[in-house]
C-alpha positions as CSV (number, residue, x, y, z in Angstrom):
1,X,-5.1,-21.0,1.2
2,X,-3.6,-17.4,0.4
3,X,-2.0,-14.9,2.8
4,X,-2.0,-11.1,1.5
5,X,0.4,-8.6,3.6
6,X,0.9,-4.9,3.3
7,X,3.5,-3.0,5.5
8,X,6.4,-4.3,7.8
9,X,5.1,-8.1,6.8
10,X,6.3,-7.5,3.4
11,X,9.4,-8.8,2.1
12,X,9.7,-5.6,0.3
13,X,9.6,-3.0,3.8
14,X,13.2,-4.5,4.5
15,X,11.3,-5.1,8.2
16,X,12.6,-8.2,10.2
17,X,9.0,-8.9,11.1
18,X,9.0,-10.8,7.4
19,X,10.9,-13.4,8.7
20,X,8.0,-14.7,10.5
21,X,6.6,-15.8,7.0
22,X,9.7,-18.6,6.6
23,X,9.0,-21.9,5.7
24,X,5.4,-21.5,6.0
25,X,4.5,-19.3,2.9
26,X,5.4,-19.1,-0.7
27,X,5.8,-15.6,-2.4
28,X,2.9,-15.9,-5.3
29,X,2.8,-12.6,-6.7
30,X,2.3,-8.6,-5.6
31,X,-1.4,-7.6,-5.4
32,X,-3.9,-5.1,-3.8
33,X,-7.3,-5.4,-2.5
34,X,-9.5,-2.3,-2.0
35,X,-9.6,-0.2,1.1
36,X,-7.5,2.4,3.0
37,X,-4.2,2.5,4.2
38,X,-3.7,4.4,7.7
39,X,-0.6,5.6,8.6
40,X,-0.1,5.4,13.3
41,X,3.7,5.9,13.4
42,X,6.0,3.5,13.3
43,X,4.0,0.7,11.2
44,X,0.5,0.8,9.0
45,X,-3.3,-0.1,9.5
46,X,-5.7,-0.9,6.8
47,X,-8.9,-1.6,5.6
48,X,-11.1,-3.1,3.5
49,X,-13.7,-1.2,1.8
50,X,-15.8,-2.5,-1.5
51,X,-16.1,-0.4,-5.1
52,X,-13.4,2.2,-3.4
53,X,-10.9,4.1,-5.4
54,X,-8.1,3.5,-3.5
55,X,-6.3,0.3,-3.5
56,X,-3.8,-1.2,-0.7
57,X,-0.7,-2.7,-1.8
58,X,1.2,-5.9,-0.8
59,X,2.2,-9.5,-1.6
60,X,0.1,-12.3,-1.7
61,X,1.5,-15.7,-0.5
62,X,0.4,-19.5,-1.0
63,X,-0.2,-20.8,2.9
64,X,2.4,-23.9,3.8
65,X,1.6,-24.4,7.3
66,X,-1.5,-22.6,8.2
67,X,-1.4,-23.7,12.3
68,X,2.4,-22.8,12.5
69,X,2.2,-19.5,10.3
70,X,-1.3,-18.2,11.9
71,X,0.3,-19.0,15.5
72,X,3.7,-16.4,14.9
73,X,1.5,-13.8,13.1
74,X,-1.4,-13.3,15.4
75,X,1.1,-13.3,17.7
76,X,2.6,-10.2,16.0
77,X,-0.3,-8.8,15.3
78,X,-1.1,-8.8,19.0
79,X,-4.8,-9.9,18.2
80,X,-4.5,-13.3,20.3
81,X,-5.5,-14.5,23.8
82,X,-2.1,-13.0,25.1
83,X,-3.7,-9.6,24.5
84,X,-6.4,-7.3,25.8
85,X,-9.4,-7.0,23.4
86,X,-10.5,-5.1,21.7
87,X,-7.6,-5.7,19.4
88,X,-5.9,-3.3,16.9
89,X,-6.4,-6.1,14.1
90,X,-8.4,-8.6,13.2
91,X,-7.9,-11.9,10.7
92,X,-9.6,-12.1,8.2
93,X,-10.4,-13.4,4.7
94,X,-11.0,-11.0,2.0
95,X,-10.6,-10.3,-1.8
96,X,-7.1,-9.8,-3.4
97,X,-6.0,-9.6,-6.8
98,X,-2.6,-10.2,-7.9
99,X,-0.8,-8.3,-10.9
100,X,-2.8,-9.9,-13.5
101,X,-5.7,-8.4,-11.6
102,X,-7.3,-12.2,-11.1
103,X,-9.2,-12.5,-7.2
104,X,-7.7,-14.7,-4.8
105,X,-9.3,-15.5,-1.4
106,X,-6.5,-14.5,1.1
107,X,-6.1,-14.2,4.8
108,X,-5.2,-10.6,5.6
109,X,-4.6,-8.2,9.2
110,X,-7.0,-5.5,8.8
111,X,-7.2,-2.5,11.4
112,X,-10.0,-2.8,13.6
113,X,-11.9,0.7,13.5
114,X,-14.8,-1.0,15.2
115,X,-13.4,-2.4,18.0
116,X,-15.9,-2.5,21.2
């Protein structure tokens, strides 16, 4: 099980908010998947979108402790029972590729443009 992050996740941003990937991921390998990246201030939004030109950036990670990990991050995220719906983001599993452009199955936090 994979985890692919993009903005104030990454290890990369310098953001404190990576800490919340400790002992429950392992850094694999930087990576992409295909979508947009939205810009709303203070952190970034994505989403996935199939055969388009633009790729989102970010690190991929081999899952640890799935509960553990999944319970800080939606948590973060604000896309769990503690918050309001419709929420911002939304877990899910899509298509990432790591440098050697090989597809991985990952978990990511895409933006929500469809939210009710």
């Amino acid at each position: 099980m994979y985890l692919f992050v993009y903005g104030t996740l990454k290890k990369s941003s310098g953001h404190d908010a990576h800490g919340l990937l400790d002992n429950d991921c392992s850094y694999q390998s930087d990576g992409y998947f295909y979508g947009k990246l939205y810009h709303l201030g203070d952190y970034p939004a994505a989403i996935e979108i199939e055969n388009s030109p633009e790729k989102v950036l970010g690190e991929l990670y081999s899952i640890i402790n799935a509960e553990n990990l999944f319970e800080r991050l939606d948590e973060y995220e604000e896309c769990n029972a503690n918050y309001p719906r419709p929420h911002d983001y939304l877990r899910k599993t899509i298509t990432v590729y790591n440098k050697q452009h090989q597809p991985f199955q990952a978990w990511c936090y895409l933006y929500n443009l469809t939210a009710d």
